[in-house]
N, C-alpha and C positions, 0 to 999 in steps of 0.2 A: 596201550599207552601207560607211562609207569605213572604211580603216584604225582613224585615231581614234576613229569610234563603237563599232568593236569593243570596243578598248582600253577604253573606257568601260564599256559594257556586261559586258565579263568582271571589269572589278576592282568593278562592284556584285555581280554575283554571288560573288564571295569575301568581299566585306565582310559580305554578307547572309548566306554560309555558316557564318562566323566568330561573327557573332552566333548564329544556330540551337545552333551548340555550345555557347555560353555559355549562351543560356538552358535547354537541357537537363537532364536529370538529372546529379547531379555526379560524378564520378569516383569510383570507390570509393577509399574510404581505411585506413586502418590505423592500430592503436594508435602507428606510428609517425608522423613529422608528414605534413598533411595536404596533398592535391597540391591544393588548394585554388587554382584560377587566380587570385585578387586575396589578396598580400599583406594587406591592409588591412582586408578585409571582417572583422566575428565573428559569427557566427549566436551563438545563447545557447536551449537549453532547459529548462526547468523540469519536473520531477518531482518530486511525491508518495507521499506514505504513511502510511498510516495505520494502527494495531495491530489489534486483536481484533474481528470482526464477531458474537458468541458468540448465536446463536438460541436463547436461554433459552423455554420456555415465557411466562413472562410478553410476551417480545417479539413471538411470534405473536399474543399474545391482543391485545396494543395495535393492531397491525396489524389484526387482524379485527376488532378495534370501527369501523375507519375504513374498510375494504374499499369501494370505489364511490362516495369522495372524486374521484375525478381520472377513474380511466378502471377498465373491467371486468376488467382482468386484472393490475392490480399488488396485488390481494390486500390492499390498504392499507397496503401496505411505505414509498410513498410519503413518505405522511407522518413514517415515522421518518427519512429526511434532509432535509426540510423546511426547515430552515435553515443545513445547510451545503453544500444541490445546487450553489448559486452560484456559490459558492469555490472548490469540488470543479472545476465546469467549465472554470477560466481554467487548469490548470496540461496541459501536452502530453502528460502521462506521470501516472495516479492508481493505486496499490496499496493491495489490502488483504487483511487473509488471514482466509479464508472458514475459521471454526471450527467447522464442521460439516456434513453432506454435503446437498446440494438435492436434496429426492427428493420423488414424489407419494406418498409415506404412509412408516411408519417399517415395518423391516424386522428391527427386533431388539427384545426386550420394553420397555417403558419403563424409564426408570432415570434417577434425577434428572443425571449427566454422561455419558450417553448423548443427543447430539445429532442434528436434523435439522429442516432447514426445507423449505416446501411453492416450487414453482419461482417465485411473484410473486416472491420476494428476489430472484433473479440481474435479472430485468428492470428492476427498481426503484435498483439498485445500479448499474446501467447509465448507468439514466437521470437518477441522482443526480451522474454525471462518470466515476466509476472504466471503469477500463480495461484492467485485470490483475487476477485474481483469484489468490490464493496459496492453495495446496492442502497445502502440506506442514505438517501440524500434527499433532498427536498426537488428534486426533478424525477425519483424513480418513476411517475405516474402522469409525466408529459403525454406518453400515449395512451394514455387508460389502462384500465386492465391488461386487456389482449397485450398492448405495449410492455408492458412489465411481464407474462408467460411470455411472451416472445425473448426478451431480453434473457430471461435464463434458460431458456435453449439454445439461441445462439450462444452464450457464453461457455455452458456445459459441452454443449457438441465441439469447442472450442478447446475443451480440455483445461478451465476455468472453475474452480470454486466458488461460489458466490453463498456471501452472506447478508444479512440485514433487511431482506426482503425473501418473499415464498407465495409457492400456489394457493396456500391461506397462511392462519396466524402462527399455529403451533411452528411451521415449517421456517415463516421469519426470525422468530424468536429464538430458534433449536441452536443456532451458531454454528462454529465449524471444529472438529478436533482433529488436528496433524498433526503428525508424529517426525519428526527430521532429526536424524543420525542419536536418536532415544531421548530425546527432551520431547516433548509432548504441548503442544499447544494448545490451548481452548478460546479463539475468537468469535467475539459477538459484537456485532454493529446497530447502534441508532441515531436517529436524525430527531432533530428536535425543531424541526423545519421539514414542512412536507405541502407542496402547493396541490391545489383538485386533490383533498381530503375533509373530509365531515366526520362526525362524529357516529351518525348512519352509517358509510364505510367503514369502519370501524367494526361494529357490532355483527358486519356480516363475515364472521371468523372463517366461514369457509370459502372465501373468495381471496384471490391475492391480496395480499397485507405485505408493508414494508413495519419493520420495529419503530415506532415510533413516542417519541418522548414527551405526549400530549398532557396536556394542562384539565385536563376533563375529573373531576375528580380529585383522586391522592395521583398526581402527577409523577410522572416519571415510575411509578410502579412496576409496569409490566418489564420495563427495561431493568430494572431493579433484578427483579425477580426474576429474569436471565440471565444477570451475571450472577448472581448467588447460587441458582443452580450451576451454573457451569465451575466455580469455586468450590462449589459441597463435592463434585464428580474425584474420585480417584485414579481417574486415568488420562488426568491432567496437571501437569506441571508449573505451566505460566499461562495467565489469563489476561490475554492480549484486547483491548474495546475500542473499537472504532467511532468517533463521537464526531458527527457533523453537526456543527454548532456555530453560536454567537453571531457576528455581525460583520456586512462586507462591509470589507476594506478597512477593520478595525485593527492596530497593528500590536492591541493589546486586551487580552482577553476581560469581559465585564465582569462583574460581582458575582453578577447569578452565572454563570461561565462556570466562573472557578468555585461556585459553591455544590454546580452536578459535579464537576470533578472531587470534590471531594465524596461527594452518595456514592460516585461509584469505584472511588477506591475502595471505601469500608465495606462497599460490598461484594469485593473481592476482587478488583482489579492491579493488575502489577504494572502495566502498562496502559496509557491511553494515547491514544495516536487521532488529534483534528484536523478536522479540514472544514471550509465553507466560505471563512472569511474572502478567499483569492489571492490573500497575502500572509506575510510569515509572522509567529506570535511567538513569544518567548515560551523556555523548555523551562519546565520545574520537576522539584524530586517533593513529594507532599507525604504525610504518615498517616498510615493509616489507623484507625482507631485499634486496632490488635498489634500496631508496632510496626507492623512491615514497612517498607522505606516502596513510592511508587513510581515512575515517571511518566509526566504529563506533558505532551507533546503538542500545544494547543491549538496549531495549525502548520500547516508543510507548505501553503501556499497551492499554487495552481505547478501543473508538472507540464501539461500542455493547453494552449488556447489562442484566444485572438483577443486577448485583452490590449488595452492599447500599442494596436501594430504601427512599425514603424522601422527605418533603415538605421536609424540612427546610433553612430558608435557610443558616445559618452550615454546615453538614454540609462537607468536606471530603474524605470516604472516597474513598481514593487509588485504590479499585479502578475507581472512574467517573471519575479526572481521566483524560483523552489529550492527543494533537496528531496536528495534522497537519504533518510535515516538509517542509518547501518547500527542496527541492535545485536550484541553479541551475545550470546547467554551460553553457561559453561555448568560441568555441574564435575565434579568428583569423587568419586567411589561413593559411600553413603549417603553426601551433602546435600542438602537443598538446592534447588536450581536457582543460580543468583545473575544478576543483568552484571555483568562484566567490561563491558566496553560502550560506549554510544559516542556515535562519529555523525556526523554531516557532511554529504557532496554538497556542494552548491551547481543550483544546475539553473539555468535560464533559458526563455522559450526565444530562440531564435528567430527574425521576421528579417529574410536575404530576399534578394530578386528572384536569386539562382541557389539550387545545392551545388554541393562539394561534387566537381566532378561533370557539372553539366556547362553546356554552351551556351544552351537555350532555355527556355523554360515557358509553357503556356500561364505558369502560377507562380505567384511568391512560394518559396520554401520557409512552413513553420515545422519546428522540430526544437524537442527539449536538448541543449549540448550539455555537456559535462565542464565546465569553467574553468575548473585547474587544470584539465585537458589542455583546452583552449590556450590558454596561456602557457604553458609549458612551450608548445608548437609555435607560438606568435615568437616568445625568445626565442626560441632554433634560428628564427627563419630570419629576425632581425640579424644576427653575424654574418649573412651573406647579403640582407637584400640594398638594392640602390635606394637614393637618395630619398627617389618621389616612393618606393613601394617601403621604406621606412618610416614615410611619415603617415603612409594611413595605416598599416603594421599601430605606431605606436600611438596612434587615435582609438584602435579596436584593443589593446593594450589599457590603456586607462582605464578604457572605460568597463571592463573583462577586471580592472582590479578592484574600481570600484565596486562593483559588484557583489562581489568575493567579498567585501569588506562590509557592505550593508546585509550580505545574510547572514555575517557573522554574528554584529550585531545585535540583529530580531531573535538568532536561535540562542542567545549566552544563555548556560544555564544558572537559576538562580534556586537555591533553596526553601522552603516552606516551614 
């Protein structure tokens, strides 16, 4: 081979080496900017979230009237996301926080807010989009211990993420790091409300623990101290916190509320995402003591339940309006990764005789719908429909606007 075809021949293999590295896995980066090889390029991911999954006895029984719709082992869960699996599946990142423990029977007497569902929910919740399942609520330990190891094995064998609770403390505390289309996530979850806990449980570190945000001491510490480790981490981007807090059916968050939101922005939070109240709380952007600008999401309401059910078109009851928060986050060539976009579905837990599609039914149908769905479909259908199927058309119409209009409402966002 002559000189020159060498020459040839070794600078394709650099060029070809040079590509190999470019299309590889990307460099790791850090909440500082990013070693991103093309200035130019922005990846952009999207995350979700959604409030209160709360397995009310009625919502079992909706699901077992459908049991053996789709396939033998979603128990008929199925059908209660039915119309929002769709939605659910375009975003790269779906939360929601599991208000009560998945187990195969209950393991404490019955009691009307003593909760548990049977294991279809985790696989149905799966297969509806979600992708993280939040544990830190003030029911994770409805069924005892056993109840809460059971709960994240059903969710895990589920193909479920779960955080804010573990087989002991370190394991609650650790959080979750995901990585979706090279933005890097760090979520950590606590409850500042936790029923059958002492202070005794607590100290037994190697027994299941959910993160919790107790008054015992320098209060809220341990949670503190989660999110600060997860913010010191360099293989994390945006540090996403899950806060179950404040008070039902408050439609605005209290002093002491908004003064943990502030501990845990400074301690490194860019986002906080509530839930507990069962109804919707206004969105703030708050600074943090280093500058950074954070968004505080104070509650998302309830996503599904049997909070006051009822057939009723015009009904309004705040405890069934939610959303789903669609969080954009974008980052390009060097830059820091910065929140881009933030939108609201407004979604409402539907309480019909019958689903969409059936004749019959042994159970009411509850299911979370999508509203500006809803109403898109009711306009279609009013250009054709008669007189009489116009006027209940535009009875589920109003009342599908109002709706729309009071989540708007709860979620305006206001600055800090």
């Amino acid at each position: 081979m002559s000189k020159a075809a060498r020459r040839l021949v070794l600078g394709l293999i650099a060029v070809l080496g040079v590509l190999a590295c470019a299309g590889g896995a990307p460099a790791p980066a850090s909440p500082t900017p990013s070693t991103a090889a093309s200035s130019e390029q922005t990846v952009t991911a999207t995350l979700a979230a959604v409030g209160d999954v709360l397995p009310h006895h009625a919502i079992k029984e909706a699901a077992r009237a459908r049991s053996g719709q789709s396939n033998d082992t979603d128990m008929g869960f199925d059908a209660l996301f039915s119309d929002v699996a769709d939605q659910l599946k375009k975003y790269d990142l779906a939360l929601f926080n599991m208000e009560g423990p998945i187990t195969e029977r209950a393991y404490t007497p019955a009691a009307p807010l003593v909760f548990w569902a049977p294991p279809g929910l985790a696989g149905a919740l799966h297969r509806a989009g979600f992708s993280v399942a939040i544990l830190a609520n003030n029911h994770a330990l409805d069924q005892g211990k056993q109840g809460l190891v059971e709960t994240l094995a059903h969710l895990r064998q589920a193909r479920l993420a779960v955080i804010g609770a573990g087989a002991n403390f370190a394991e609650a505390s650790r959080g979750l790091i995901i990585e979706k289309k090279g933005i890097r996530f760090g979520v950590v979850a606590f409850t500042t409300l936790l029923n059958a806990y002492s202070r005794q449980m607590r100290r037994q570190t190697g027994e299941p623990q959910v993160l919790f945000w107790h008054g015992w001491g320098d209060a809220g510490a341990e949670v503190l101290a989660a999110i600060k480790a997860m913010r010191a981490r360099t293989d994390v981007d945006v540090v996403v916190v899950s806060a179950h807090w404040d008070a039902e059916d408050a439609t605005r968050p209290s002093t002491y509320t908004r003064a943990i939101a502030q501990r845990v922005i400074d301690a490194g939070a860019d986002v906080i995402i509530g839930h507990h109240p069962h109804v919707l709380q206004p969105v703030e952007y708050h600074t943090a003591a280093d500058g950074r600008r954070a968004l505080v999401i104070y509650s998302l309401g309830n996503f599904v339940s049997n909070m006051c059910p009822g057939f009723y078109p015009s009904s309004t009851c705040e405890e069934r309006l939610g959303a789903i928060a669609e969080l954009t986050f974008s980052r390009r060539g060097r830059e820091r990764v910065r929140l881009a976009r933030v939108a609201f579905l407004p979604t409402w837990t539907e309480h019909e005789p019958r689903c969409p599609g059936e004749t019959r039914a042994a159970y009411r149908c509850i299911r979370p719908i999508l509203l500006e769905r809803r109403i898109q479909i009711t306009q279609q259908r009013l250009a054709t429909a008669d007189r009489t199927g116009a006027r209940e058309m535009n009875a589920v119409l109003r009342g599908d606007e109002m709706r729309r209009e009071l989540i708007r409402q709860r979620l305006q966002l206001n600055d800090q």
